[in-house]
C-alpha positions in Angstrom: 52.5 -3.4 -43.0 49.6 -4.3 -40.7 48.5 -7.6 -40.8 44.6 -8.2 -41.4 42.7 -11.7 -41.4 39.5 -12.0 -43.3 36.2 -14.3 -41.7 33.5 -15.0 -43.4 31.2 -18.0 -44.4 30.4 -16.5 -47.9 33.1 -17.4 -50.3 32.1 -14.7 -52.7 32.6 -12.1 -49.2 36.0 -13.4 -48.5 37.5 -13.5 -52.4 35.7 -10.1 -52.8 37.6 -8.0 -50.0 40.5 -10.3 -51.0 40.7 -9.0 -54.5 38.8 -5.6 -54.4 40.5 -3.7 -51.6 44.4 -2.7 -53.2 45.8 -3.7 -49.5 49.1 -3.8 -50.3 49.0 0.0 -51.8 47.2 1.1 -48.0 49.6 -0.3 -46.0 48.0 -3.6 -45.2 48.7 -7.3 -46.0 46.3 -10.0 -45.6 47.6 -12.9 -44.0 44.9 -15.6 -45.0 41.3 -15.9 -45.0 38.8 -18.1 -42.8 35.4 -19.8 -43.5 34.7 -19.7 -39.3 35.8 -18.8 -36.1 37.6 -22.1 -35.5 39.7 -21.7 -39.1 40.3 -18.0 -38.0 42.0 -19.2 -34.5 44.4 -21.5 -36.2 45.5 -18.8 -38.4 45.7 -16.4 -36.2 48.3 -18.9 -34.4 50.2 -19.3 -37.3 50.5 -16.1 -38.4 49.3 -13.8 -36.3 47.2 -10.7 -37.0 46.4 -7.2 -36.0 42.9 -6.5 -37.4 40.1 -8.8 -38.1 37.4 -8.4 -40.3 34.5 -10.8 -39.5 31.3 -12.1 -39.6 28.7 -12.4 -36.8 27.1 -15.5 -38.1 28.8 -18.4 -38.6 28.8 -22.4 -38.0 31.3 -23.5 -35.3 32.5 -20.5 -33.6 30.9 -17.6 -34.4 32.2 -13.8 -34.9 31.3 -12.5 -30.6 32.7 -15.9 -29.6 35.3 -15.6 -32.0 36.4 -11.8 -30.8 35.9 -13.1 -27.0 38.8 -16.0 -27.7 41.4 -13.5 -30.0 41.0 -10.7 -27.2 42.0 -13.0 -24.0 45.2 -14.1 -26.8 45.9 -10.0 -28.1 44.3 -7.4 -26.2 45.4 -4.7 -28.4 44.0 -6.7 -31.7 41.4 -4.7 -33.6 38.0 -6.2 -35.0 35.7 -4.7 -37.5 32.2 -6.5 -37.8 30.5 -7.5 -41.2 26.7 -8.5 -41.2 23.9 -9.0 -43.3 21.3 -7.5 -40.9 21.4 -4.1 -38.7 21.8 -6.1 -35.2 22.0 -3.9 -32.5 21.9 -6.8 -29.6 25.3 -6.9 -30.2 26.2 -3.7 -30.2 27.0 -3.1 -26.5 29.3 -6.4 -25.9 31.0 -5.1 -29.4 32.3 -1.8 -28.0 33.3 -3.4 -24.7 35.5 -6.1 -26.7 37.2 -2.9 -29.0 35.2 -3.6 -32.3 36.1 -0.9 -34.2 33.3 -0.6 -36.8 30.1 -2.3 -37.3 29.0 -2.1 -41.4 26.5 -3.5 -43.0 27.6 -5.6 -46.5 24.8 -4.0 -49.0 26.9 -1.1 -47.8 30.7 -2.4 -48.1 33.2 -0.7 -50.0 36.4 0.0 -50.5 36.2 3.1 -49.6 34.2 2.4 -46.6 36.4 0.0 -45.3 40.1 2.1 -46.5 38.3 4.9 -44.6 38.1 2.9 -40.9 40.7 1.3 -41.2 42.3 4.8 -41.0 41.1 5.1 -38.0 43.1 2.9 -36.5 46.3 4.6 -37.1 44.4 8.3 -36.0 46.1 9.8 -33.1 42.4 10.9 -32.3 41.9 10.5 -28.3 39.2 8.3 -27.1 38.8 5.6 -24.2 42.0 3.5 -23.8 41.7 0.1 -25.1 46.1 -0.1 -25.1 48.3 -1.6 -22.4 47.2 -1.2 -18.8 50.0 1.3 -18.2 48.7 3.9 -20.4 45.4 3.2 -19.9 46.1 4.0 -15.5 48.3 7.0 -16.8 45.8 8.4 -19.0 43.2 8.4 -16.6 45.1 10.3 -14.0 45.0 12.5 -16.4 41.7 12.6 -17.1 40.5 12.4 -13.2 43.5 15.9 -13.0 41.0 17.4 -16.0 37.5 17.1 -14.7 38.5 18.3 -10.6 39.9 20.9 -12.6 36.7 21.7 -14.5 34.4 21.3 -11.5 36.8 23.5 -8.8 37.7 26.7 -9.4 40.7 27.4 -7.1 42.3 24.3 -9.4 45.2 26.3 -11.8 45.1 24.2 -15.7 48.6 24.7 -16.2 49.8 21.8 -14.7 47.2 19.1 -16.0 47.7 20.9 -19.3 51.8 20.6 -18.7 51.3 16.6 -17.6 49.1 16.1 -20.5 52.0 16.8 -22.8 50.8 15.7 -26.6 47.5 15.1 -25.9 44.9 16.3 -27.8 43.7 18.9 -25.7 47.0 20.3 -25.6 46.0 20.5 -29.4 43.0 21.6 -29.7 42.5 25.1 -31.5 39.9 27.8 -30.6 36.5 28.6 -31.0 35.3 25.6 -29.0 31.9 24.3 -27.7 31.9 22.2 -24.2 28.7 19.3 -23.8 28.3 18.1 -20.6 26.0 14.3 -20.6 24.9 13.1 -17.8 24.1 9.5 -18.3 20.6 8.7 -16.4 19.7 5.0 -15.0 16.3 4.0 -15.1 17.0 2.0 -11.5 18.5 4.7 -9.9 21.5 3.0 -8.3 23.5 4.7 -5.1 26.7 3.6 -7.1 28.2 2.1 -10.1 31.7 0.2 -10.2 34.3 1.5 -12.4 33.9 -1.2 -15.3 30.3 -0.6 -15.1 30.8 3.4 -15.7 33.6 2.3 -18.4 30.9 0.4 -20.4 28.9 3.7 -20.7 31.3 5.5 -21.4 32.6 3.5 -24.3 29.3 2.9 -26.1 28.1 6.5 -25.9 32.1 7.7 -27.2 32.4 4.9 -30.1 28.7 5.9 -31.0 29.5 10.0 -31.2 33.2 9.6 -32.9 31.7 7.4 -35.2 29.0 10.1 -36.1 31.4 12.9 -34.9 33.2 11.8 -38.1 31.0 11.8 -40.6 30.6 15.3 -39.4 33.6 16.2 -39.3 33.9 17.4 -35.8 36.6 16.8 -33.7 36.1 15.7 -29.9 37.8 15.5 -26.9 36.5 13.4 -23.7 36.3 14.0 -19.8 34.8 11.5 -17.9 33.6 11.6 -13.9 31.2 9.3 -12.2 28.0 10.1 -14.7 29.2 12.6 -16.5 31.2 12.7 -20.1 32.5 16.2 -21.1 33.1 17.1 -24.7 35.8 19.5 -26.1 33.8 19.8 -29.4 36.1 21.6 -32.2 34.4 21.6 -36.2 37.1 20.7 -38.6 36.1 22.1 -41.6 32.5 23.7 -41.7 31.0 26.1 -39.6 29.4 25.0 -36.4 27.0 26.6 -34.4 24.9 25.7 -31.7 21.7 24.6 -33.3 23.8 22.2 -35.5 25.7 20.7 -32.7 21.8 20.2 -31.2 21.2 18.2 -34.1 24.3 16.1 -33.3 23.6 15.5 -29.9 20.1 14.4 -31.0 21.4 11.7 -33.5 24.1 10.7 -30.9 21.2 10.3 -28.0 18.7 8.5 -30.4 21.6 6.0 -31.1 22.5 5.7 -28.0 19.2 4.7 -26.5 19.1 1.7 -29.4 21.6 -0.1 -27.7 21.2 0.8 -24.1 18.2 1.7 -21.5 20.0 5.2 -20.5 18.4 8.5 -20.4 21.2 11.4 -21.6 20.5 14.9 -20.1 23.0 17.2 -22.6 23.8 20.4 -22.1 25.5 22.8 -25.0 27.6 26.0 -23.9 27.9 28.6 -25.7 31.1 28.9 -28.5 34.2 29.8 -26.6 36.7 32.0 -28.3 39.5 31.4 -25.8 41.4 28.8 -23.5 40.9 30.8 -20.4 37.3 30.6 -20.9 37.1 27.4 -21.1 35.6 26.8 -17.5 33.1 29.3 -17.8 32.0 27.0 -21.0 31.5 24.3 -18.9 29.8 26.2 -16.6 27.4 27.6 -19.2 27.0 23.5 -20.3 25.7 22.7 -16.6 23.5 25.7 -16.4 22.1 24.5 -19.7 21.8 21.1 -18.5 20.0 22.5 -15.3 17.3 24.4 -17.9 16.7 20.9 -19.4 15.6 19.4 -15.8 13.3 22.1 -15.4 11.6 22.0 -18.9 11.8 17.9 -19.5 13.8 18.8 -22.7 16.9 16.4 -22.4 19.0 18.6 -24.7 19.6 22.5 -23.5 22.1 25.3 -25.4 22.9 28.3 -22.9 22.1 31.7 -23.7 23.0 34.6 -21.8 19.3 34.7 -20.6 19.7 31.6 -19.5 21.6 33.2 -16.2 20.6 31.3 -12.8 18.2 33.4 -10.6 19.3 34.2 -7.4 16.6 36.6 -6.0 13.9 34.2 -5.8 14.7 32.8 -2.0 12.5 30.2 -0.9 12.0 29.0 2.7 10.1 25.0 3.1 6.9 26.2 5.1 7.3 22.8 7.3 4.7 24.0 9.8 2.3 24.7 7.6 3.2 21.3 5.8 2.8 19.2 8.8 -0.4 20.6 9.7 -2.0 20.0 6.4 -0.5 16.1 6.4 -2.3 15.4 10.3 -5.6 17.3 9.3 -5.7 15.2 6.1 -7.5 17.7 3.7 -7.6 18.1 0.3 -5.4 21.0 0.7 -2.2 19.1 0.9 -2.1 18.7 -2.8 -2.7 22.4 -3.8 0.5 23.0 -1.5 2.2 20.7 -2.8 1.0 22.3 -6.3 2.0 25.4 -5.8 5.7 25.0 -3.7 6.4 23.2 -7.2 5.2 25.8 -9.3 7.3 28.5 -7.0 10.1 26.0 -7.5 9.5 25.7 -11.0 9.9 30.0 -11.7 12.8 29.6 -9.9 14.5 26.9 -11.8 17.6 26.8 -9.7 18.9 23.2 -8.7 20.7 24.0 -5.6 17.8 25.6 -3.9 15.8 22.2 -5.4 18.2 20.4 -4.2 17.9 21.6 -0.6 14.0 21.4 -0.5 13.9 18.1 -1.6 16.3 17.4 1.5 14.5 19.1 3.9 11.2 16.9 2.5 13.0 14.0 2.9 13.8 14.6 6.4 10.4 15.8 7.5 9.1 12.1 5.4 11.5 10.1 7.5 10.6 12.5 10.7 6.9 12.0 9.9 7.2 7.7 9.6 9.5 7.4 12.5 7.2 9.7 14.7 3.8 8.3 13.5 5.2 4.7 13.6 4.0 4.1 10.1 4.6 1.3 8.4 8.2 1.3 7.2 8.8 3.0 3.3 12.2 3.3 1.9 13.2 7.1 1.8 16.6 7.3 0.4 17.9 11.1 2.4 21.1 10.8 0.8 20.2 10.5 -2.5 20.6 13.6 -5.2 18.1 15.3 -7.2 19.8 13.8 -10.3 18.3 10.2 -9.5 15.3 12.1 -11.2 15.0 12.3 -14.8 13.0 15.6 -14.9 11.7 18.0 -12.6 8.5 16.9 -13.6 9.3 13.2 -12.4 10.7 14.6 -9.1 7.3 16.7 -8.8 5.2 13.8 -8.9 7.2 11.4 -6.9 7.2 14.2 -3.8 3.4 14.7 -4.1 2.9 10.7 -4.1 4.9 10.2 -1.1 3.4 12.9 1.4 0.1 11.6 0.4 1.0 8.4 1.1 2.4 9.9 4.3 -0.8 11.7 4.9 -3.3 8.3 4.4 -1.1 6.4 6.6 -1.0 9.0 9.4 -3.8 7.2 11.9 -7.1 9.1 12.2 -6.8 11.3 15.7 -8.7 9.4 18.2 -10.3 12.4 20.0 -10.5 15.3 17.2 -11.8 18.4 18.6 -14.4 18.8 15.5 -16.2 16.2 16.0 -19.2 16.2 17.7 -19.5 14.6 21.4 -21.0 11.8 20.3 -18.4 10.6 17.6 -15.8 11.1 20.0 -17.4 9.0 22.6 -18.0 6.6 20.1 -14.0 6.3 18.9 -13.3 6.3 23.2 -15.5 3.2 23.4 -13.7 1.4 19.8 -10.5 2.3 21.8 -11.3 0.8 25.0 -13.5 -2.4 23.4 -11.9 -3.4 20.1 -11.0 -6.6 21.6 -14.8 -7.4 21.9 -17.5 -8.5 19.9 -18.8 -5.1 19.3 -22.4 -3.8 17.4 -23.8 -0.6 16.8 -26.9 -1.4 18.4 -24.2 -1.8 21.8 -22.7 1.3 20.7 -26.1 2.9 20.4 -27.3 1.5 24.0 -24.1 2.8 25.4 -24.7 6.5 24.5 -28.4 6.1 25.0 -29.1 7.6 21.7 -30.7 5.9 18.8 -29.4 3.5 16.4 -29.9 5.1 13.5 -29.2 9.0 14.2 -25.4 7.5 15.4 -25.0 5.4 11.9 -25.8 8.9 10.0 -23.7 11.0 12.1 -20.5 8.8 12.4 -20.3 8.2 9.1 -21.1 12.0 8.4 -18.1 13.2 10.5 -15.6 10.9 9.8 -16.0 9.7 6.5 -16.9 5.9 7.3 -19.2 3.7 8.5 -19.3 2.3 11.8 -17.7 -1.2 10.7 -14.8 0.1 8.6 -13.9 2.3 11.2 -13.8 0.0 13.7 -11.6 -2.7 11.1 -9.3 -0.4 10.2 -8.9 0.4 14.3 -8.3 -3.6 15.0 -6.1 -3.4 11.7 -3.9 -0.9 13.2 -3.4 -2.8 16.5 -2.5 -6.1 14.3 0.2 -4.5 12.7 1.5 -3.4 15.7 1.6 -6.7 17.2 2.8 -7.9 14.1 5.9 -5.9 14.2 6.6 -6.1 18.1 5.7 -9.5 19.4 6.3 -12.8 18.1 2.4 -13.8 18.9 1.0 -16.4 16.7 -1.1 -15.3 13.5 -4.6 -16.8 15.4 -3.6 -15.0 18.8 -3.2 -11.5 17.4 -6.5 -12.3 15.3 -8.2 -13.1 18.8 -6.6 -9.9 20.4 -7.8 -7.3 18.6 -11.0 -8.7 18.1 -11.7 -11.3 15.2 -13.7 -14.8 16.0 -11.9 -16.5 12.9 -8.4 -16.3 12.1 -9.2 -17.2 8.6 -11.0 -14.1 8.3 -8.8 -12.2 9.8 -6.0 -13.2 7.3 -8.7 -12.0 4.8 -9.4 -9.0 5.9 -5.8 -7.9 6.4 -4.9 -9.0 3.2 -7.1 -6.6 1.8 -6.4 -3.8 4.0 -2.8 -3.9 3.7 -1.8 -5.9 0.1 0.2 -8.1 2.3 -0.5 -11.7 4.1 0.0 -11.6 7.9 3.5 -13.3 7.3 4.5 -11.1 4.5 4.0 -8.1 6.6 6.0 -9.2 9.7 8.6 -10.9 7.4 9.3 -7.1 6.0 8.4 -5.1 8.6 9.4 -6.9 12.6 11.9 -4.4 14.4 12.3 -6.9 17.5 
């Protein structure tokens, strides 16, 4: 007999699953009831328990607390939640602690609650929450699995062999394989193992849970991002448009209890064990489609093969010239490598642009001396949700790139006079200069020079010549330890007040923000 200890506030809850549930008959005795968490501890004591049933809501200690203090006593003790409300803020710390079920009372019955309690004698696999010996033995077993999903030289004999009983060794053909990749809005380089066993747990509770209203069976492979599903109907037909639908409900319920963006991809239905690696292949390709197309849920079909006579070459000369020239053409390039990209719809070829882009971006900063930007080179095309996403954030960094590149000083298409004119600012930024001086300089008149500088490059005379001093500030604010009033006096301003101003509103940064982020001495 398994013992079970009831909690619950409401006297009417407590004497109703008391005298309503036939216990005894199941294979269950209860060994008291509580009217809190505290009552529940001191029974627990006395008589100890293997599955509680318990509210959330309660005066002293309530249900979380209540599962927090019984876990750190029993780790292998079961809990299944009652509440009054649909509460999903406690979803996530409910899997992590081994809650087993989370039902709502207007929808309590026995048959409900005979029906998971069954669960807990299932041999059906899942994430280990038994003794730490078979959890470290079954996830050797599971890291032996997925290198031998993702290698091909790997044999499955032996992982299959050391598996013994598992339920893989079980499992009966024609099988589906899903491959999830669990997204994360802030893109981290990595993830500790308890923080990728917390994913995995909710998203596995939430699709057994629906898996068995289904009537599907499952079987898990985790690594790093990734969860891989043996998926196996029971009894009905499955095909790959209804396991679609499954995914759906399992992402949608996923996403209520966690910020995580899945990116599912459905193989085909495999016949045989020996194709079981094509499968998951098939699942990644599928996945791969879903990138492309922003559609996080992909089944494979056999036109669904990855091209591989579309080569594509990075034209990085033609890149850099349009980034230095500054025209509006940068963005129709940029357009259209996409687009090419796009047809091709082949992630490693993706995946080795976006290198090369990122090592022409960090080429381009460290060469230019621009101001410093983070540009991650190491990091994977999967910290993008969609190709789409990785589109836009490509074209938004090269044309940042391109409006931080520094204007040339001596263009050859401008006329002589402009490029006499930017000689001068070069020489004489430091002074107290005036277009009128300018003007004298050249020995042309005042006004023809205001019309044609601004004609030619695209600003007047005095933004010109403050984005110049700018320039030079920012270089003294990254190289010297000068004094915020000095630099304004170097490159040219009478007030240091100003100049603070000014730079502010050129940069989005104070003077001491700017050196605080950006000094290299």
């Amino acid at each position: 007999m398994r013992k079970v200890l009831i909690v619950d506030d409401e006297l009417l809850v407590r004497v109703g699953l008391k005298s309503t549930i036939r216990w005894e008959e199941n294979g269950y005795t209860v060994i008291g009831d509580a009217r809190n968490g505290k009552e529940a501890i001191e029974l627990f004591e006395k008589h100890d328990a293997d599955i509680i049933i318990t509210d959330i809501s309660m005066p002293l200690i309530d249900g979380m607390e209540l599962i927090k203090i019984l876990k750190s006593k029993k780790e292998s003790l079961k809990f299944i939640i009652l509440s009054h409300h649909d509460d999903f803020k406690f979803a996530q710390e409910a899997i992590d602690l081994g809650v087993v079920k989370y039902i709502l009372k207007h929808e309590l019955t026995e048959a409900v609650l005979l029906q998971v309690l069954e669960k807990l004698n299932d041999n059906d696999q899942g994430l280990s929450n038994g003794n730490p010996e078979q959890g470290m033995q079954e996830r050797k077993h599971n890291d032996e699995l997925y290198r031998w999903f993702n290698h091909r030289h790997l044999s499955l004999e032996p992982e299959a062999e050391r598996a013994g009983s598992r339920p893989l060794a079980l499992f009966k053909e024609p099988y589906f394989i899903v491959s999830i990749l669990m997204k994360f809005h802030d893109h981290p380089a990595d993830r500790s193992t308890e923080q990728m066993m917390h994913y995995y747990k909710i998203i596995d509770h939430v699709s057994r849970e629906l898996a068995d209203e289904e009537h599907i069976s499952l079987f898990l492979v985790t690594g790093g991002n990734e969860m891989i599903y043996v998926v196996q109907a029971n009894e009905m037909p499955l095909d790959q448009n209804k396991l679609k639908e499954f995914m759906l409900t399992v992402r949608k319920n996923v996403k209520r209890i966690t910020d995580l963006k899945l990116i599912v991809g459905i193989s085909e239905l495999s016949e045989t064990r020996e194709t079981m690696r094509e499968a998951y292949r098939q699942a990644k390709r599928a996945q791969e489609l879903g990138f492309f197309q922003n559609d996080e849920i992909w089944s494979y079909k056999k036109e669904n093969q990855a091209s591989s006579h579309f080569p594509f070459t990075l034209d990085e000369d033609r890149l850099l010239k349009l980034l230095n020239q500054r025209t509006t053409e940068l963005e129709s390039y940029l357009e259209t490598m996409f687009n090419q990209l796009y047809h091709i719809k082949n992630t490693a070829i993706l995946q080795e642009v976006t290198r090369q882009l990122k090592k022409l971006a960090v080429q381009l900063r460290n060469e230019k001396q621009l101001d410093p930007m983070e540009i991650d080179e190491a990091a994977p095309i999967e910290e993008f949700s969609s190709f789409s996403e990785l589109k836009i954030h490509f074209v938004a960094l090269f044309t940042k790139i391109a409006d931080a590149i520094p204007q040339d000083e001596d263009p050859q298409h401008y006329s002589y006079h402009v490029r006499k004119v930017i000689h001068y600012f070069k020489e004489n930024y430091h002074k107290n200069l005036s277009l009128a001086e300018v003007a004298d300089y050249l020995q042309i008149n005042k006004s023809y020079l205001s019309v044609h500088f601004k004609q030619e490059t695209g600003v007047n005379f005095s933004v010109y010549l403050t984005k110049l001093r700018i320039e030079k500030a920012k270089e003294l604010l990254r190289t010297t330890d000068k004094k915020i009033y000095e630099i304004a006096e170097e490159v040219g301003f009478d007030s240091p007040y100003y100049f603070s101003t000014v730079f502010k509103s050129f940069t989005q940064l104070s003077c001491k923000e700017y050196r605080d982020k950006f000094y290299v001495l």
